[in-house]
TIMI-2910 file (N, C-alpha, C, CB; in pm, 1 decimal, decimal comma, always signed):
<rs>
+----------+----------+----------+----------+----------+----------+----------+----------+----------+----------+----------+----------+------+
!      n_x !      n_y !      n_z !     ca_x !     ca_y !     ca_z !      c_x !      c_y !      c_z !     cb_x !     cb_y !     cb_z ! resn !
+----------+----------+----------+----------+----------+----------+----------+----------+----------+----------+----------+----------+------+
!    +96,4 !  -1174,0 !  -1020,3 !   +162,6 !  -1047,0 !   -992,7 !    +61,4 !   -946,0 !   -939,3 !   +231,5 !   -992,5 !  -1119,7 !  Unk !
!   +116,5 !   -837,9 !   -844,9 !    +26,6 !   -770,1 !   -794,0 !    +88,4 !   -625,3 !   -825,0 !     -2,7 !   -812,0 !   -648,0 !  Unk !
!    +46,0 !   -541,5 !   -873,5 !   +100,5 !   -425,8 !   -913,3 !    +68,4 !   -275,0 !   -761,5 !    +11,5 !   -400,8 !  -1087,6 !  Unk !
!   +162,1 !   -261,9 !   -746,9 !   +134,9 !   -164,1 !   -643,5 !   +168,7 !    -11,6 !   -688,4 !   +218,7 !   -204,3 !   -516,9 !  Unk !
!   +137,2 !    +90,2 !   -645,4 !   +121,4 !   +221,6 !   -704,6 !   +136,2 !   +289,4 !   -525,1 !    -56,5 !   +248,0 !   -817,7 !  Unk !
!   +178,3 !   +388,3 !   -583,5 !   +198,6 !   +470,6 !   -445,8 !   +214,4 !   +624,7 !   -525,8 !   +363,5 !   +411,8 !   -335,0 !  Unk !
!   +165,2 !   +738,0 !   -392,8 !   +124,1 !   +858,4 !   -411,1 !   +153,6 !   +924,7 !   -309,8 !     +6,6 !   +869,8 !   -439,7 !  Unk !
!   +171,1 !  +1013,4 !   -386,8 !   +214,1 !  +1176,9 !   -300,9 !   +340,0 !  +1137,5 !   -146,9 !     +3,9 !  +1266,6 !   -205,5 !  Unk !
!   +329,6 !  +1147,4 !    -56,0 !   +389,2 !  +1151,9 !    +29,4 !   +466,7 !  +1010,2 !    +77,7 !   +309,5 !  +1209,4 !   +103,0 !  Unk !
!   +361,2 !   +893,7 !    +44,3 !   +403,8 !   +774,0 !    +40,3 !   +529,8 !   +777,5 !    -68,8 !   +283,6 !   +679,9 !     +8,1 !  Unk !
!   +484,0 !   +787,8 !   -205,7 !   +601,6 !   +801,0 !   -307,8 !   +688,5 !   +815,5 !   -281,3 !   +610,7 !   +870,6 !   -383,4 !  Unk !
!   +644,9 !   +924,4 !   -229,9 !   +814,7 !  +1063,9 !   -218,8 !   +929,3 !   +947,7 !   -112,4 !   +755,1 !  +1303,8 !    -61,9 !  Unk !
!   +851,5 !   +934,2 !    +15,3 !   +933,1 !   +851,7 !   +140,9 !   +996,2 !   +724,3 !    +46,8 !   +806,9 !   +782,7 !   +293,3 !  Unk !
!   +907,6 !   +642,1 !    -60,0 !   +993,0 !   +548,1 !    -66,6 !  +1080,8 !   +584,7 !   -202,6 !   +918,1 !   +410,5 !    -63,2 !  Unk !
!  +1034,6 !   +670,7 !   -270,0 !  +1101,0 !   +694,4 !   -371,5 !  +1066,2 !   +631,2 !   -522,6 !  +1215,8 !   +662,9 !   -327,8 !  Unk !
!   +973,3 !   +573,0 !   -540,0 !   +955,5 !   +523,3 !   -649,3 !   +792,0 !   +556,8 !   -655,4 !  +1010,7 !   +373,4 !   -657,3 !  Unk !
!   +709,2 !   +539,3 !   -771,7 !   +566,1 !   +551,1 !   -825,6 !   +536,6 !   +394,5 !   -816,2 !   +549,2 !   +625,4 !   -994,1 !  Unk !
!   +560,7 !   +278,6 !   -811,0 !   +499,3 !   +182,3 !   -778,7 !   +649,0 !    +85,0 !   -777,4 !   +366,1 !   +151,5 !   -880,0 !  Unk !
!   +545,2 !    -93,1 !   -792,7 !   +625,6 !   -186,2 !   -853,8 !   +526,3 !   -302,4 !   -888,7 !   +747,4 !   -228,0 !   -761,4 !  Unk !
!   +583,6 !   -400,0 !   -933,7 !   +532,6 !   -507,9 !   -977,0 !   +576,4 !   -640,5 !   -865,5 !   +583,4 !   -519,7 !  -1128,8 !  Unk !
!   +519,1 !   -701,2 !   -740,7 !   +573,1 !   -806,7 !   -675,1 !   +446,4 !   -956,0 !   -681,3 !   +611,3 !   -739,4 !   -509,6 !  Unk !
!   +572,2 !  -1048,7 !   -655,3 !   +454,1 !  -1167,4 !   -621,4 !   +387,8 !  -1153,8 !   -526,7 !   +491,1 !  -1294,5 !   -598,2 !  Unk !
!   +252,8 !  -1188,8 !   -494,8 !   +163,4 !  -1149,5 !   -390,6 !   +210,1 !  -1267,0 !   -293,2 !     -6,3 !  -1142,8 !   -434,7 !  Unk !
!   +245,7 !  -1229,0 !   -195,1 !   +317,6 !  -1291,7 !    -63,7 !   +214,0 !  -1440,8 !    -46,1 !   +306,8 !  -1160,0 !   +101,9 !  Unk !
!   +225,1 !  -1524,6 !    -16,9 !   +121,6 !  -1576,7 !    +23,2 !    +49,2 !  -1557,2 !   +194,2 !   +158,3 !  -1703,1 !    -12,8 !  Unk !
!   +154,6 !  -1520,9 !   +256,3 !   +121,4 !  -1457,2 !   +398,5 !    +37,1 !  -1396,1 !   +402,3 !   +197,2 !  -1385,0 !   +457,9 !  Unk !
!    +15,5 !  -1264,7 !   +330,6 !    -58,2 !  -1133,6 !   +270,5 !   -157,4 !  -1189,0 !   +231,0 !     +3,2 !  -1046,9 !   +158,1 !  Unk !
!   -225,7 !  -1234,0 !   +351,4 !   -406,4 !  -1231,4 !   +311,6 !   -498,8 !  -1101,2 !   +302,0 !   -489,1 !  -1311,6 !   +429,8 !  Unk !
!   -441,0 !  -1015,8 !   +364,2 !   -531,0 !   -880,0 !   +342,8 !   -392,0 !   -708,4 !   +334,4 !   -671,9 !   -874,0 !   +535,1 !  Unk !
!   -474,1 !   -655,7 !   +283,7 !   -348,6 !   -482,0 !   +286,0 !   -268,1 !   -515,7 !   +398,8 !   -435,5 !   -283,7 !   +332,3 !  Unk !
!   -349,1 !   -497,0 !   +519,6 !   -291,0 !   -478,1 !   +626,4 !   -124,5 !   -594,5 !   +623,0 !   -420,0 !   -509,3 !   +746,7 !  Unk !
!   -143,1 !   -700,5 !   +578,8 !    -54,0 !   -772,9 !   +638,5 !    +62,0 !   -756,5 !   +509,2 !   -115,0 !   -930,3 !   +684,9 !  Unk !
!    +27,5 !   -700,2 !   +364,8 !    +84,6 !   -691,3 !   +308,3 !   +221,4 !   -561,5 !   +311,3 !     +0,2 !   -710,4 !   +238,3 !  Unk !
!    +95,0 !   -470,5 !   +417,1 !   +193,7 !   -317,4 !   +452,4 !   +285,0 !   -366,0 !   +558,8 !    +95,4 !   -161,7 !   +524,4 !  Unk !
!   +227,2 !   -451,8 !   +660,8 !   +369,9 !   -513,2 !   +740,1 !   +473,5 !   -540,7 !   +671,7 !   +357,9 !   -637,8 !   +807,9 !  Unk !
!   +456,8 !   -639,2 !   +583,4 !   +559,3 !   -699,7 !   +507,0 !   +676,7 !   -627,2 !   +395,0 !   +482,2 !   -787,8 !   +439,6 !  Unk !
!   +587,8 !   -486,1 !   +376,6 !   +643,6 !   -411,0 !   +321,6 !   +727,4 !   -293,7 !   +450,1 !   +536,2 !   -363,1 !   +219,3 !  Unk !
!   +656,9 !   -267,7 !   +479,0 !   +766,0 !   -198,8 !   +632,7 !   +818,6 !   -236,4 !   +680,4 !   +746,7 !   -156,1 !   +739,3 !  Unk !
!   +857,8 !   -406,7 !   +679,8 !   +969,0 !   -470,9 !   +706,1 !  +1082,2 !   -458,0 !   +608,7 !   +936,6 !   -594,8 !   +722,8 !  Unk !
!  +1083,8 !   -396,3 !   +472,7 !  +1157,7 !   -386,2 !   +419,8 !  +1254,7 !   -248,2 !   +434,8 !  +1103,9 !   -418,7 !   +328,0 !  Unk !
!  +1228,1 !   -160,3 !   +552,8 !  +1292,8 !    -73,1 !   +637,7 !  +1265,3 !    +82,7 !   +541,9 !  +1470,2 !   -130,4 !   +665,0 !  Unk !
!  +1399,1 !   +146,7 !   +537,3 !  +1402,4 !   +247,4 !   +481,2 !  +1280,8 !   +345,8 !   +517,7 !  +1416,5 !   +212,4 !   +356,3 !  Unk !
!  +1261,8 !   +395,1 !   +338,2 !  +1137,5 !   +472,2 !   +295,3 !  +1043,2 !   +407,6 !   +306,4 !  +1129,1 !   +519,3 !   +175,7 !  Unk !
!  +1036,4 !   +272,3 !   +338,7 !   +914,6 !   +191,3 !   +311,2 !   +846,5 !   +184,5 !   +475,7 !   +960,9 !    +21,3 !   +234,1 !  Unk !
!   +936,8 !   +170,3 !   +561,2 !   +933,2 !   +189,6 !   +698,2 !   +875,9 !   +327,3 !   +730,4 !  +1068,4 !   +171,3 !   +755,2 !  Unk !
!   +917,9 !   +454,3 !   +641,3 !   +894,3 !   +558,6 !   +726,8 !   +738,9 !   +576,1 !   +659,3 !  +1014,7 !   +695,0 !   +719,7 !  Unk !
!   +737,1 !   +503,6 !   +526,2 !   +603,2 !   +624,1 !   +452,6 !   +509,5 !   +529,7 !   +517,4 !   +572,8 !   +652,8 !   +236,3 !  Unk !
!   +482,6 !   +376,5 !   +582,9 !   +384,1 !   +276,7 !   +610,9 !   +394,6 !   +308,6 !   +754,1 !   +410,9 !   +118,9 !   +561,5 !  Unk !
!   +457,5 !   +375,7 !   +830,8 !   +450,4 !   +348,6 !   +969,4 !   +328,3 !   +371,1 !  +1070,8 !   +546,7 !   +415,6 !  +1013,6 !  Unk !
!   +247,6 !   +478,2 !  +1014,7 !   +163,5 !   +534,3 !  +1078,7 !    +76,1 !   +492,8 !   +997,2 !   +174,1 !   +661,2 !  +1110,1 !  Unk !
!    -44,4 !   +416,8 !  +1012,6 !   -136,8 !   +344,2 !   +977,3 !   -302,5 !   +444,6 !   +964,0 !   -126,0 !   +221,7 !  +1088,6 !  Unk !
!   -279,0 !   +492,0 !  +1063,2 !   -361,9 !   +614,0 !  +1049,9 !   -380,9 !   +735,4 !   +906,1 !   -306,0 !   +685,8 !  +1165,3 !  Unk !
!   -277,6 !   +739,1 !   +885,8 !   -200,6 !   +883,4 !   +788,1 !   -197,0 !   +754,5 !   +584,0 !    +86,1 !   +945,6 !   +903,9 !  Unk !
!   -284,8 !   +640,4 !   +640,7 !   -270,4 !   +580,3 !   +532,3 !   -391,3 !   +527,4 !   +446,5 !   -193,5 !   +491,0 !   +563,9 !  Unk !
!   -436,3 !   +551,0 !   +302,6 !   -545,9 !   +506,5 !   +269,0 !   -515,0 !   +362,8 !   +160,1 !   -624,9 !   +634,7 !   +208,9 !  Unk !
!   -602,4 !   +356,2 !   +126,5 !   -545,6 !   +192,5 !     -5,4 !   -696,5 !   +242,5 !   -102,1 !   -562,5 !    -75,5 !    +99,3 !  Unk !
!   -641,2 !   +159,2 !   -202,9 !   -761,5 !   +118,4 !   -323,3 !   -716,6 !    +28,2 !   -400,7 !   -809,1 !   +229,8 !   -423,7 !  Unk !
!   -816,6 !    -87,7 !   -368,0 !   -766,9 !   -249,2 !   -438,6 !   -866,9 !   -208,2 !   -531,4 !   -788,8 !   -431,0 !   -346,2 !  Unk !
!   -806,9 !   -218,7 !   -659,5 !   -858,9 !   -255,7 !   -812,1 !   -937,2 !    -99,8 !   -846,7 !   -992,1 !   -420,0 !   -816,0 !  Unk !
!   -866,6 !     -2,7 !   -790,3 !   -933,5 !   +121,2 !   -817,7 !  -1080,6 !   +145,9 !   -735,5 !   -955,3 !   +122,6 !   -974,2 !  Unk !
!  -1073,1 !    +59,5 !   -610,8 !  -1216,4 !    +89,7 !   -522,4 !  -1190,0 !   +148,8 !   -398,2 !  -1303,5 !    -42,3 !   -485,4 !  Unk !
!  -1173,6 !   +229,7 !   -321,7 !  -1138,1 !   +228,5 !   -166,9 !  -1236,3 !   +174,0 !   -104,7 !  -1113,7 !   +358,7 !   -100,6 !  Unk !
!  -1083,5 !    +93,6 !     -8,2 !  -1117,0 !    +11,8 !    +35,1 !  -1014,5 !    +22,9 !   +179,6 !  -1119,6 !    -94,7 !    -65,2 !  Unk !
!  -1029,6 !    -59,4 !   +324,3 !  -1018,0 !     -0,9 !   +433,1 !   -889,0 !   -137,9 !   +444,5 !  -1171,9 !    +25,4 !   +542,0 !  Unk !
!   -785,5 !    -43,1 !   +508,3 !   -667,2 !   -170,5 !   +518,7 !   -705,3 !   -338,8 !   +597,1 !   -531,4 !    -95,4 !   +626,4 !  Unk !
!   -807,0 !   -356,4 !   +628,5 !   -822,5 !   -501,5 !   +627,0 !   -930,0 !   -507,4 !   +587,3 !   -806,7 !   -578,0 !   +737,9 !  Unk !
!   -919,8 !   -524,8 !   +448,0 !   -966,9 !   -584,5 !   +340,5 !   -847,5 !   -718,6 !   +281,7 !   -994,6 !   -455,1 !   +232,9 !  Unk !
!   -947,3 !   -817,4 !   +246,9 !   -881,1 !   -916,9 !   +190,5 !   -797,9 !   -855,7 !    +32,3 !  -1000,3 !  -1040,1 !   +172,3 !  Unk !
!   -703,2 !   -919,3 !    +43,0 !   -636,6 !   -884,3 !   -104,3 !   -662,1 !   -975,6 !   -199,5 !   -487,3 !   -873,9 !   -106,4 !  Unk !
!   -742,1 !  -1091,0 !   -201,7 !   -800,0 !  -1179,9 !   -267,5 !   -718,5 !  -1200,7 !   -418,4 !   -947,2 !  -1137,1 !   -272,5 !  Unk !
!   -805,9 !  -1187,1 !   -524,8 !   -751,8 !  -1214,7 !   -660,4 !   -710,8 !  -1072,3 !   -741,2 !   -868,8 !  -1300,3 !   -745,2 !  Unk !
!   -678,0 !   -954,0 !   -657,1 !   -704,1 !   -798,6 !   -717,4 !   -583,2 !   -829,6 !   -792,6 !   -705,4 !   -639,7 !   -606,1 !  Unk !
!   -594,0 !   -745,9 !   -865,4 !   -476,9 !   -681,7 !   -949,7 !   -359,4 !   -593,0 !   -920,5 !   -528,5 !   -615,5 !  -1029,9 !  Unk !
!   -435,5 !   -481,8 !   -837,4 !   -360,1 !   -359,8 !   -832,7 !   -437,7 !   -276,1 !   -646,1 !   -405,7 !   -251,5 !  -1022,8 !  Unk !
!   -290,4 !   -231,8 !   -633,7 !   -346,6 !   -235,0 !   -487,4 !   -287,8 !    -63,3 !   -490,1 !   -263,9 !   -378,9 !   -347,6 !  Unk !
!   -360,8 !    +50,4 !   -478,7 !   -264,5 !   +202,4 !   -418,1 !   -278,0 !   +239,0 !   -296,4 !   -297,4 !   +342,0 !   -482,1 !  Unk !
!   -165,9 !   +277,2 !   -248,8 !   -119,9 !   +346,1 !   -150,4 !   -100,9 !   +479,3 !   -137,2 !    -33,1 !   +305,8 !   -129,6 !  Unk !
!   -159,6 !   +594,4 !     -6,1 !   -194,5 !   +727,2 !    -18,7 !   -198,8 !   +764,5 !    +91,3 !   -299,9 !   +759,7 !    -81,1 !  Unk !
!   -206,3 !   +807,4 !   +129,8 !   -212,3 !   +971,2 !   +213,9 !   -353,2 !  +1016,6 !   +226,9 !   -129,7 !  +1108,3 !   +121,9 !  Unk !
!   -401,1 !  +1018,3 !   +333,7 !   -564,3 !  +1057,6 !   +316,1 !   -585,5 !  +1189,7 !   +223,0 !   -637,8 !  +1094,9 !   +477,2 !  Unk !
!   -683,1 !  +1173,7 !   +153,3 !   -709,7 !  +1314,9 !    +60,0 !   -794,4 !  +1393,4 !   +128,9 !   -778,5 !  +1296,0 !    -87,8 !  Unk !
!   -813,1 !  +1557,3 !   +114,9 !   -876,3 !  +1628,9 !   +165,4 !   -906,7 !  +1751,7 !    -58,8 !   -766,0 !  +1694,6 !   +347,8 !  Unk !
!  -1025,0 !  +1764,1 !     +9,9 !  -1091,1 !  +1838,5 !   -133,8 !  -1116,2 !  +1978,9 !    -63,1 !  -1263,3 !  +1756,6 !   -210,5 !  Unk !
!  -1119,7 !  +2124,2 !   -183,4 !  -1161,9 !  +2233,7 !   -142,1 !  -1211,6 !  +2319,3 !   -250,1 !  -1069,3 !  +2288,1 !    -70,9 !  Unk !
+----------+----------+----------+----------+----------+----------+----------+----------+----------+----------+----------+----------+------+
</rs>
């Protein structure tokens, strides 16, 4: 199982704070896992579309969407952060 988490703006578009899915076997890295998830249309389509406007952190590390998703645990999804 791969636990996914989502934040702020991502959230909001799909509507939920995470889930729990089987890790695809397709889904060798983020990148191919966010396809697979923006194929699932909706909110999931609108908050993954722009690839740019998107950050990840496998196992609580950031990390750059093609990165392998290997044996992680937990993968988040975000909105680039800005600090002040």
């Amino acid at each position: 199982m791969l636990r996914l988490l989502y934040f702020a703006r991502v959230r909001e578009a799909i509507g939920r704070d995470g889930e729990e899915i089987e890790r695809p076997a397709m889904a060798e890295t983020i990148a191919d896992l966010v396809d697979l998830l923006a194929a699932r249309g909706g909110g999931y389509a609108e908050a993954l579309a722009d690839r740019s406007r998107l950050r990840a952190a496998l196992d609580q590390r950031f990390v750059p969407l093609d990165a392998p998703l290997a044996d992680a645990r937990e993968l988040a999804l975000f909105p680039p952060v800005t600090g002040g």
